[in-house]
N, C-alpha and C positions, 0 to 999 in steps of 0.2 A: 602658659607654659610653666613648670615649674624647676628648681634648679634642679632637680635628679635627672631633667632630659637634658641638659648641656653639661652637668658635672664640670668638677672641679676646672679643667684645662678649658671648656668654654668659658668659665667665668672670667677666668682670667685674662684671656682674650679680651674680652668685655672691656676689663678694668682698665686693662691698658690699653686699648685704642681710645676711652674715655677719659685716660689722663696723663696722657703723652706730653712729655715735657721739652718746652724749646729753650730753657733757660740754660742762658751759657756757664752757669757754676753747677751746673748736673750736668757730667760727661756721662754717665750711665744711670739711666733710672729704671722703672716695669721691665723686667721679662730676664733678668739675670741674677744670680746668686746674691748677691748684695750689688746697691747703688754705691756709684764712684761720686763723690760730690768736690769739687775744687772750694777748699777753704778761703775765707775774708780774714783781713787780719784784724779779729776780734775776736772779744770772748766767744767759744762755743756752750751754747745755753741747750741743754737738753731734759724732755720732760717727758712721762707717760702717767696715762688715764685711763683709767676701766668701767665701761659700763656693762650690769649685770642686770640680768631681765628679771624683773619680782624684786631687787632690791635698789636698783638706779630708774629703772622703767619700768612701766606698765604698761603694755600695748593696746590694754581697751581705753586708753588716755590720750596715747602717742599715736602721731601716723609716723610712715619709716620717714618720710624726708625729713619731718621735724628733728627723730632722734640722730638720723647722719648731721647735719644743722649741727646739733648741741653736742654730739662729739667731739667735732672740732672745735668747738668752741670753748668746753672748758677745759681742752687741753692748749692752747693759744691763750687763757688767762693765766695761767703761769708761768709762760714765757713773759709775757708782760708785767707781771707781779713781782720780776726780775728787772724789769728795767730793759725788756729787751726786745727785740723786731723778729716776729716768728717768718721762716722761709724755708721751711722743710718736714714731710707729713709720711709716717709711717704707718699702715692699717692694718691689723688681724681680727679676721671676724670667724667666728664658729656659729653656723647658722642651722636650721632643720633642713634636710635634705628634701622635705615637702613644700618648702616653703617658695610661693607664685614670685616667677618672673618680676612680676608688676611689681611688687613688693623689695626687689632688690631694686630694680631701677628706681624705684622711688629714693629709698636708702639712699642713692648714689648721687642723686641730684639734689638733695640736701647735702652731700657733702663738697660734691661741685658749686654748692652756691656758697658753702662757709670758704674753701677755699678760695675764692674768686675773691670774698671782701677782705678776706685776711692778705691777699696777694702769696698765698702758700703753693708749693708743687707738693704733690705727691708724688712717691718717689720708690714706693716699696710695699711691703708687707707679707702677710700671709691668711689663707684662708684654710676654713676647716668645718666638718659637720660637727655637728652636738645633739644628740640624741632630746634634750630637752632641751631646758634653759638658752637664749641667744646670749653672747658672751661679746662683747663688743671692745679693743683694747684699742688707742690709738698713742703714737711718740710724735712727740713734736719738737723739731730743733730749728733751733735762732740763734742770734748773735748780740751781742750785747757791746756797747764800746761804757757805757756806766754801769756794772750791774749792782744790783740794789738786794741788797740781803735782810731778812727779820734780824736781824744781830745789832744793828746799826743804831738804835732810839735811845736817847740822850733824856734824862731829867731834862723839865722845861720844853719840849717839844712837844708842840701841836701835835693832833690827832686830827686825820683828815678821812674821810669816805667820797668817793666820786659820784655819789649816787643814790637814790631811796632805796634803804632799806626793807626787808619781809615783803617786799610784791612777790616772789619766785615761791615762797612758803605758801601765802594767801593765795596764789593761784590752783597749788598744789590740791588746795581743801577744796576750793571752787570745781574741779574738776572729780575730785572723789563725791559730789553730790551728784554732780550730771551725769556721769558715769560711763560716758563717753569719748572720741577724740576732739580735737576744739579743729573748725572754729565751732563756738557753740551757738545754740539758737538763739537769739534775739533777749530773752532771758532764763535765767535758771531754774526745773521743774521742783517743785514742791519737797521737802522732805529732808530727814536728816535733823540740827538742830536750829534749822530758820525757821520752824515755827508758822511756815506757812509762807513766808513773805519770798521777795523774786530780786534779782540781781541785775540790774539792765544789762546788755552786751557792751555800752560803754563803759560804764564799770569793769565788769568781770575782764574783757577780751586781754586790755593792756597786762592787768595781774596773770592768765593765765599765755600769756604769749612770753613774758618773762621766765615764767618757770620752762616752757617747751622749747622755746627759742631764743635763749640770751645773747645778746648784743655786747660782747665784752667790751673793757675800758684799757683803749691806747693810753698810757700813761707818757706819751711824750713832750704835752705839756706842762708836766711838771716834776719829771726824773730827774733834773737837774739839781732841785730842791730839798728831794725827800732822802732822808738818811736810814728810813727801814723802810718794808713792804710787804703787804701779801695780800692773797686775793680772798674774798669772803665766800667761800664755797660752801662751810659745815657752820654756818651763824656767826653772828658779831663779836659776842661773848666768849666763844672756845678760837677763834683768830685770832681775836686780840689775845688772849692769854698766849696763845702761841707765840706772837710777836715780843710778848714781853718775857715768856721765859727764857727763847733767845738773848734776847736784848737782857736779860737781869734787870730790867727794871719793872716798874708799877703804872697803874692809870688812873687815872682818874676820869669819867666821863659822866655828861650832862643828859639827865632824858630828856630834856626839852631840845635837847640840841639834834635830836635824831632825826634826819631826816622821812620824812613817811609822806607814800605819796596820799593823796586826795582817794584815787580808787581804791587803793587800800581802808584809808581811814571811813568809806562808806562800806565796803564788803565787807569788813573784818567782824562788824559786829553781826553779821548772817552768819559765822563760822561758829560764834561762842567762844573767840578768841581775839583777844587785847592785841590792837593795831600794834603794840610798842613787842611783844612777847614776840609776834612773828619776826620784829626787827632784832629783836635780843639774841634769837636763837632758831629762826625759822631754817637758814640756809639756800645757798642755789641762788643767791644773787649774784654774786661772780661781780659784785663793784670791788675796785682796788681799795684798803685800809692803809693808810701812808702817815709818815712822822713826817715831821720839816719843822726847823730850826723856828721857834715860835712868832719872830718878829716879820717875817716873809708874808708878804701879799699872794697868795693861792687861789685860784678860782677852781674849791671844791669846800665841801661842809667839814667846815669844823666841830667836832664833837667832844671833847677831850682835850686833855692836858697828859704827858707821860711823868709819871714821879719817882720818887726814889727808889719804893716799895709797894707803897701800898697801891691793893687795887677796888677801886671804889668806881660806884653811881652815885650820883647825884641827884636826887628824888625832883617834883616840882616842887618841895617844899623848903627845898634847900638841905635835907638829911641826908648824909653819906652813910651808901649800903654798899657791906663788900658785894662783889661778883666771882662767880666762878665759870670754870670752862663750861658751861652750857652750851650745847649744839651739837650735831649729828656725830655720832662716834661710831663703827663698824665691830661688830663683836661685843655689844652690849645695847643690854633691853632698852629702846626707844619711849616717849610718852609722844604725844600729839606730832606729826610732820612727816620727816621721812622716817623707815623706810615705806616702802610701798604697800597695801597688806595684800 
């Protein structure tokens, strides 16, 4: 079936008997002008994220549950990049009016299941056709009782990442060989710049389930600590500048210190691209980048030192090279990663 035979008022229907909300701080949710939500007495955190088809997705890559999945998801990374507990989900999609039942259902049950681990309600939205392009926007709001701003990073503060870096990148390329959606086969077919060689499925799956399906980072374990924050969405290199232009200060960081995982460090060299470069600048990891006061016991990877000004790497040879905002920027020509071609 496709959505031109239930139109707009079936779907809706749909959405809301699939995510009817029994939560007693939503006194009104699906099916009225605006949701009534009864406030906590905390900060209110609120966020929106847009995904655009040919520039955020590509559907001969993506299945729909994966991209409902990653919607919610990196919009619930910065809630958390705040310091903050996401519990409220707002949806607008503009879809083709040809586009199979199956296909929305699908959509919807990747976002039933992001919701489900985030413990989020949905609570609103709106829907719409689009002649082309799918157009996919979601808002997320939470509450924060510490919230954690990029303003906050102090000379002498550690630099922390909760996570390996460039898997979400390295998958990215993984998948524009295969040229298909994952999971993928067993290993990856011929062609492109490998050169002939093959990528086993335990390799590639973890790098490519990163990039389609990220698993963000609860920062509750160490919110208490950290005096900046943000989430790594457009690469290491242009976040962190971000963080520190806020913040008026500098970095200093270690490439030995970067974390990268093992699958990466064996597919990156099938890509014709440096394990450490996807980490620098690949994007779409969605780990938290956090300061904390230097002498603190943290169980996440230190990478860096925050300084006065300057902002440098650290070679393995010990040479300090400045760095600049490298990483995905919107409205300016890309080299190797995103966007999508």
């Amino acid at each position: 079936m496709k959505l031109s035979h239930i139109g707009e008022l079936g779907l809706l229907d749909y959405i809301r008997t699939r995510f009817i909300s029994r939560s007693k701080d939503v006194l009104t949710g699906i099916g009225d002008d605006a949701a009534v939500l009864k406030p906590r007495v905390q900060h209110l955190l609120v966020t929106t994220d847009m995904m655009v088809e040919r520039v955020h997705f590509d559907l001969r890559f993506t299945t729909p549950y994966q991209l409902g999945f990653k919607l919610v998801s990196v919009n619930v990374s910065d809630i958390f990049a705040m310091g903050g507990t996401p519990a409220y989900l707002l949806l607008n999609t503009a879809v083709r009016k040809n586009t199979d039942m199956a296909f929305i259902t699908s959509f919807f049950d990747g976002i039933h299941d992001a919701l489900r681990l985030y413990a989020i309600k949905l609570i609103g939205g709106d829907i719409s056709a689009t002649q082309r392009d799918m157009s996919l926007c979601a808002t997320c709001i939470g509450y924060g009782k510490k919230v954690i701003h990029r303003s906050g990073a102090k000379a002498g503060d550690t630099v922390y990442t909760t996570g390996t870096l460039g898997d979400s990148a390295c998958g990215l390329e993984l998948l524009k060989k295969i040229k298909r959606t994952s999971p993928p086969h067993p290993s990856l077919v011929k062609g492109g710049s490998t050169g002939g060689a093959r990528v086993p499925r335990r390799i590639s799956e973890p790098l490519i389930k990163k990039h389609l399906m990220p698993v963000v980072r609860n920062p509750n374990k160490f919110v208490r600590y950290a005096t900046s924050m943000i989430d790594i969405s457009d690469g290491l290199l242009i976040d962190l500048s971000r963080l520190c232009d806020e913040s008026k200060v500098g970095a200093r960081i270690f490439l030995d210190r970067i974390p990268l995982s093992p699958q990466l460090r064996k597919a990156a060299t099938e890509t014709g691209i440096a394990p450490v470069q996807f980490a620098l600048s690949g994007g779409e990891d969605y780990e938290l980048l956090f300061t904390a006061p230097g002498k603190k016991k943290i169980n996440a990877f230190a990478i860096g030192e925050i300084t006065e000004s300057k902002r440098v790497i650290v070679d393995l040879s010990g040479k300090e090279k400045p760095f600049s905002a490298a990483g995905y920027q919107h409205f300016i020509s890309q080299g190797k990663g995103r966007p999508l071609p």
